[in-house]
VOVEXDO-769590 format. One record per residue (C-alpha): y negated, x, z; residue in one letter. Coordinates in steps of 0.05 Angstrom, whole numbers, padded with zeros to 5 digits, always signed. Example, Ala and Ser with C-alpha at 12.3 -4.5 7.8 and 13.67 -1.06 7.14 Angstrom:
2
+00090+00246+00156A/+00021+00273+00143S/
This chain:
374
+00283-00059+00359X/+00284+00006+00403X/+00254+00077+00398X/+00306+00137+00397X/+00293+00203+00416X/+00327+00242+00371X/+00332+00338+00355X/+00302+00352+00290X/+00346+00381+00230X/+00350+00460+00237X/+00325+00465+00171X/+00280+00397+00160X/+00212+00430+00136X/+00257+00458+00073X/+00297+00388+00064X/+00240+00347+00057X/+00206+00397+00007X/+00267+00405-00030X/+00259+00333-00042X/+00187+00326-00053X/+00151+00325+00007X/+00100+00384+00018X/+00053+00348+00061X/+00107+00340+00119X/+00054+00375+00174X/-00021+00360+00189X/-00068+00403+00228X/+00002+00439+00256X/+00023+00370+00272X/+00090+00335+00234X/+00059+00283+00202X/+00142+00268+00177X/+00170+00257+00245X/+00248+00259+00260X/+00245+00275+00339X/+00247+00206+00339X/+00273+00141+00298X/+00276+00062+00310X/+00337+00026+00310X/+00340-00058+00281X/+00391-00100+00285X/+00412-00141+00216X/+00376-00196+00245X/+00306-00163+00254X/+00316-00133+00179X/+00330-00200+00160X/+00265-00226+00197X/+00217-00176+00160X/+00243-00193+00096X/+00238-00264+00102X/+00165-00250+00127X/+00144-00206+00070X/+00176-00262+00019X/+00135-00315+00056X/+00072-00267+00051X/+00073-00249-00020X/+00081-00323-00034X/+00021-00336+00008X/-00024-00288-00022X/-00010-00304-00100X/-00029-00377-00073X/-00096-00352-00049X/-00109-00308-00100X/-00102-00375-00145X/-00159-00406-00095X/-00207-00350-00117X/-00209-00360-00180X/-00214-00435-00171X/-00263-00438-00131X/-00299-00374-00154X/-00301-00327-00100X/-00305-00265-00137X/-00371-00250-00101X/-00347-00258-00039X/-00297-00211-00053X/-00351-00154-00077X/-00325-00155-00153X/-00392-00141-00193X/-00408-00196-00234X/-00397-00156-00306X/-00324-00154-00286X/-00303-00236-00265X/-00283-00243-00331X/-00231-00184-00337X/-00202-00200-00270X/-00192-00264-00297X/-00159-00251-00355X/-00118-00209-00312X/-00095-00266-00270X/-00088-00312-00332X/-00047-00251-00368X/+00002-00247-00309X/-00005-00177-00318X/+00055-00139-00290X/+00044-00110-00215X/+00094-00052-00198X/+00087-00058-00111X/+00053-00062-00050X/+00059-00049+00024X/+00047-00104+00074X/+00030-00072+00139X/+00060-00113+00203X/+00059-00112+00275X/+00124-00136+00299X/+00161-00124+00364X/+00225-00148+00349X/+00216-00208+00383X/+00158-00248+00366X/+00155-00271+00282X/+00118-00208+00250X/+00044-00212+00237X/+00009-00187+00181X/-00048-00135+00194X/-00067-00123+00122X/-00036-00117+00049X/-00036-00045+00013X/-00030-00083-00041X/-00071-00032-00097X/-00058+00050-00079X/-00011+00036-00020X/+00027+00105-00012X/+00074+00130+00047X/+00120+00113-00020X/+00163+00178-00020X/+00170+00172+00048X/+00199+00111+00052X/+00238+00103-00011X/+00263+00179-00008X/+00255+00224+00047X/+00284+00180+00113X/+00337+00156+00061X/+00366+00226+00056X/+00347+00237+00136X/+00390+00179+00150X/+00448+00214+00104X/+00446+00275+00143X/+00444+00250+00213X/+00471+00176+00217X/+00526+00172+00153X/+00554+00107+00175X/+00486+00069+00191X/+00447+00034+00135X/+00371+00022+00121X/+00328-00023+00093X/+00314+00002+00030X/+00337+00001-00046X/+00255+00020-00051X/+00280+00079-00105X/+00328+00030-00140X/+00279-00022-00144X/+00223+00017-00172X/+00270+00047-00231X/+00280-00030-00248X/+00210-00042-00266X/+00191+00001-00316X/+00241-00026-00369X/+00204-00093-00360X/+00146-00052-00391X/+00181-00070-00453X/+00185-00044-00532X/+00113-00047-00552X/+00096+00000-00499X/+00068+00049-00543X/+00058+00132-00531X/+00068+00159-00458X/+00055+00120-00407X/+00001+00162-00357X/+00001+00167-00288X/-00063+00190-00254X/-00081+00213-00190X/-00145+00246-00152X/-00147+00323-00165X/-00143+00359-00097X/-00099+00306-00062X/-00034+00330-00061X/+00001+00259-00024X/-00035+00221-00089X/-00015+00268-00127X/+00066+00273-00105X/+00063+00193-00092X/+00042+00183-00170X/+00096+00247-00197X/+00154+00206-00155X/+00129+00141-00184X/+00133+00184-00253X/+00200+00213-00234X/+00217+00142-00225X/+00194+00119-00305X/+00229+00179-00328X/+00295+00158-00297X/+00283+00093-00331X/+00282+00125-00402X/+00207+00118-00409X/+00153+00180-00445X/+00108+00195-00392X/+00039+00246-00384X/+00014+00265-00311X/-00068+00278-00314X/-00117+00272-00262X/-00165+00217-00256X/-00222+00266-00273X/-00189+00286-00342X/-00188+00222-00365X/-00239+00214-00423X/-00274+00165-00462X/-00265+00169-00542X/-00327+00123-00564X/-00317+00134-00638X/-00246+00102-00625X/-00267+00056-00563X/-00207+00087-00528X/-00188+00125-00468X/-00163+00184-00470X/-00121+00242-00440X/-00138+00318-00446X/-00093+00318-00522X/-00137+00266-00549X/-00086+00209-00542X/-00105+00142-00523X/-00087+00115-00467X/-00054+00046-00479X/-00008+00041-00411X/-00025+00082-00344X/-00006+00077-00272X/-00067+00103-00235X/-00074+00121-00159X/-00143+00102-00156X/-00173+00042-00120X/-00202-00008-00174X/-00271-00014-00130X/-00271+00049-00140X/-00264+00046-00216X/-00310-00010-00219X/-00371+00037-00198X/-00358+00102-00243X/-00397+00113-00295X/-00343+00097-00346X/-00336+00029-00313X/-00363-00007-00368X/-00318+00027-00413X/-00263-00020-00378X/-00288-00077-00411X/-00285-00057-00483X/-00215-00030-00486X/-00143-00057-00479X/-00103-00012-00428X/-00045-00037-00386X/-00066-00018-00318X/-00018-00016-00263X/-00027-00035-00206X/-00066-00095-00247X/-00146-00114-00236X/-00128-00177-00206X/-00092-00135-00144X/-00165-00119-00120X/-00174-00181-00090X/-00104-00165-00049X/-00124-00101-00026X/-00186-00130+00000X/-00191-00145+00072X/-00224-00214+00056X/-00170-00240+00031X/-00146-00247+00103X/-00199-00293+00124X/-00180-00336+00065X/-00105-00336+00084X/-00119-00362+00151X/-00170-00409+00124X/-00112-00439+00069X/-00043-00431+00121X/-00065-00433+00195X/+00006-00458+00215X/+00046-00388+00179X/+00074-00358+00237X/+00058-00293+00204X/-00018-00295+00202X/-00072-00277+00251X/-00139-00316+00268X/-00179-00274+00212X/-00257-00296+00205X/-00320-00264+00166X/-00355-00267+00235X/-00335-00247+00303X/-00311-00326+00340X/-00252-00290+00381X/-00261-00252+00456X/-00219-00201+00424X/-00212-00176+00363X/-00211-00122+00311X/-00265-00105+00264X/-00245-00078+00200X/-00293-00064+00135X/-00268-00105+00072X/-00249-00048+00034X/-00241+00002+00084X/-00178+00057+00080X/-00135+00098+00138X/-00164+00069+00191X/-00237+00088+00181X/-00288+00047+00218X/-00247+00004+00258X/-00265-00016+00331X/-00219-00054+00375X/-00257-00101+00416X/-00228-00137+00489X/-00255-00189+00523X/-00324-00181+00494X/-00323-00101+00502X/-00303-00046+00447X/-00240-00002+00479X/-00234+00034+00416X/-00279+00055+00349X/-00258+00100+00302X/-00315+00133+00246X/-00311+00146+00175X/-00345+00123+00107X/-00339+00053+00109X/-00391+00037+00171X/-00437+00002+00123X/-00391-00048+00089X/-00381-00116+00105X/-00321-00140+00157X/-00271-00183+00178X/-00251-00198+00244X/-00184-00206+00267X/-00147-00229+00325X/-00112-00175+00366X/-00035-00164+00343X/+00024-00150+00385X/+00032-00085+00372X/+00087-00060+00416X/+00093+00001+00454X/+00142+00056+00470X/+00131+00103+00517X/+00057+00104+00486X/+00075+00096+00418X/+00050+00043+00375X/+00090+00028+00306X/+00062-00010+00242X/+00119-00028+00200X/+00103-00024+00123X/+00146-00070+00082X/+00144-00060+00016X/+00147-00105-00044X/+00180-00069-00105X/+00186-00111-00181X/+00183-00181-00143X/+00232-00164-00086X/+00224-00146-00014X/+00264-00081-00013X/+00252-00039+00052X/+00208-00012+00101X/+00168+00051+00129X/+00136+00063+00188X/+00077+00099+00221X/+00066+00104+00300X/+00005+00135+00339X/-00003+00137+00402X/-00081+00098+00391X/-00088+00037+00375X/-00109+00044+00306X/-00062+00071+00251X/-00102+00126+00208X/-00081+00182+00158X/-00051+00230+00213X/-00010+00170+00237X/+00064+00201+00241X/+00120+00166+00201X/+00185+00154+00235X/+00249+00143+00199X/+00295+00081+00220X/+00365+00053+00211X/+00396-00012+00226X/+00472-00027+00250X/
């Protein structure tokens, strides 16, 4: 694995539009990144997908421990909802992807930091924009990622009774949620299927009909929705979930993924998986990072060595429960410090993107970097 310093396309900021990404710069900063790039070898590609099949394995087997030993509370699922996330489960309703984010150094087996497992995005990025990079500047190389090919499998397995448009739904005023769920869209449309874009706040409740619906009146019967299901679980037409049949993707069940406690229980369940880190409810380690359960981009994190914190970060998530993890080793070069996202795509491990900073914590302005193997 090794960091390449690399010129930028002449043109870049208008290639990466062209293709869908208008949120390339941040505060005058690229946030899409091609000074540089990381080279694998087949080996190390080989290594993170290995890891990322191990992983998902791991986690469906400790999702199955939560609902055996009933640990929705611990998980912060209000008590009006255990039922529908376990009909969920039981249903073996249909997950589209996630992103497993990994410190790995080339060396060492790769560790998992967290799983993205509900509204994981950096999805165009990865699937679309360093694809075509990689095209332009490196024609004979090859990545890791059939991300785009992957995704276009899924939504056939949607199957016949899908019935009307299937809806995808995104936060007004958020234009990454909103491009992430139009690619995902572009994605369903390549695949044959109807589809409806609306924001999360035009969704509506039809009581008469005990249906959600969209801003024609239609019910909503399948939808892909950008929105965190904690989230969804707090709104005022929360309730409304339980009295309606829609095919949500990602699923309910996925909440307990994208919950941080679900690393504790990992490490409780498979201490001896080289890719885990000593993850507790309560601080037992000298050093360790403190993240909030349900916490997002890095907010509220503090890095803490040998007893002392070297690093906090603020944001909205300072009053939420934690879990404390063992330091990773993150590698540096030259003072940058890359998380590798490996994606899971319709059951298969099917590529990667990464984000460096030059902290030690990855957040929203985090700069993704392209890569290649040869």
């Amino acid at each position: 694995m090794r960091r390449h310093v690399t010129s930028t396309r002449s043109d870049w900021q208008q290639r990466v539009e062209s293709q869908g990404l208008h949120y390339h710069t941040a505060e005058d900063q690229p946030y899409w990144y091609e000074m540089a790039y990381y080279e694998f070898s087949s080996s190390e590609i080989d290594a993170l997908e290995r890891a990322t099949y191990e992983l998902q394995d791991r986690c469906l087997k400790a999702v199955e421990q939560v609902f055996a030993r009933n640990l929705l509370d611990q998980f912060g699922v209000p008590p009006g909802f255990h039922g529908y996330l376990r009909e969920s489960w039981e249903r073996d309703e249909l997950t589209v992807y996630g992103r497993f984010d990994l410190a790995f150094d080339g060396r060492s087996p790769p560790k998992l930091l967290e799983y993205n497992a509900d509204t994981p995005t950096a999805l165009l990025e990865a699937a679309v924009i360093q694809w075509f990079w990689m095209k332009d500047t490196h024609p004979d190389a090859d990545q890791f990622n059939s991300i785009h090919e992957k995704l276009i499998e899924f939504w056939p397995r949607l199957g016949p009774a899908t019935q009307g448009p299937v809806h995808f739904a995104s936060q007004g005023g958020h234009v990454e949620d909103f491009m992430t769920a139009n690619y995902l869209r572009d994605t369903a449309i390549q695949a044959g299927l109807d589809t409806v874009y609306l924001s999360v706040e035009e969704i509506g409740w039809n009581g008469a009909r005990h249906a959600f619906v969209d801003m024609q009146e239609r019910p909503i019967r399948t939808a892909f929705k950008l929105y965190p299901w904690e989230w969804m679980f707090k709104e005022e037409f929360g309730p409304h979930l339980l009295e309606c049949r829609v095919r949500w993707l990602e699923p309910a069940w996925k909440v307990l993924l994208s919950n941080k406690t679900i690393l504790t229980l990992l490490w409780e369940l498979f201490p001896e998986c080289p890719y885990l880190l000593p993850t507790f409810s309560e601080p037992k380690l000298d050093s360790f990072v403190r993240k909030p359960v349900q916490g997002r981009e890095g907010g509220n994190v503090q890095v803490v060595r040998n007893g002392q914190v070297e690093f906090a970060t603020d944001g909205d998530y300072g009053e939420q429960a934690s879990v404390y993890q063992a330091l990773a080793p993150v590698p540096e070069f030259d003072g940058n410090r890359p998380i590798i996202g490996s994606w899971m795509v319709n059951g298969y491990a099917c590529g990667i993107g990464i984000r460096e900073d030059t902290g030690p914590v990855t957040r929203n302005t985090s700069r993704f970097v392209p890569h290649l193997f040869l």
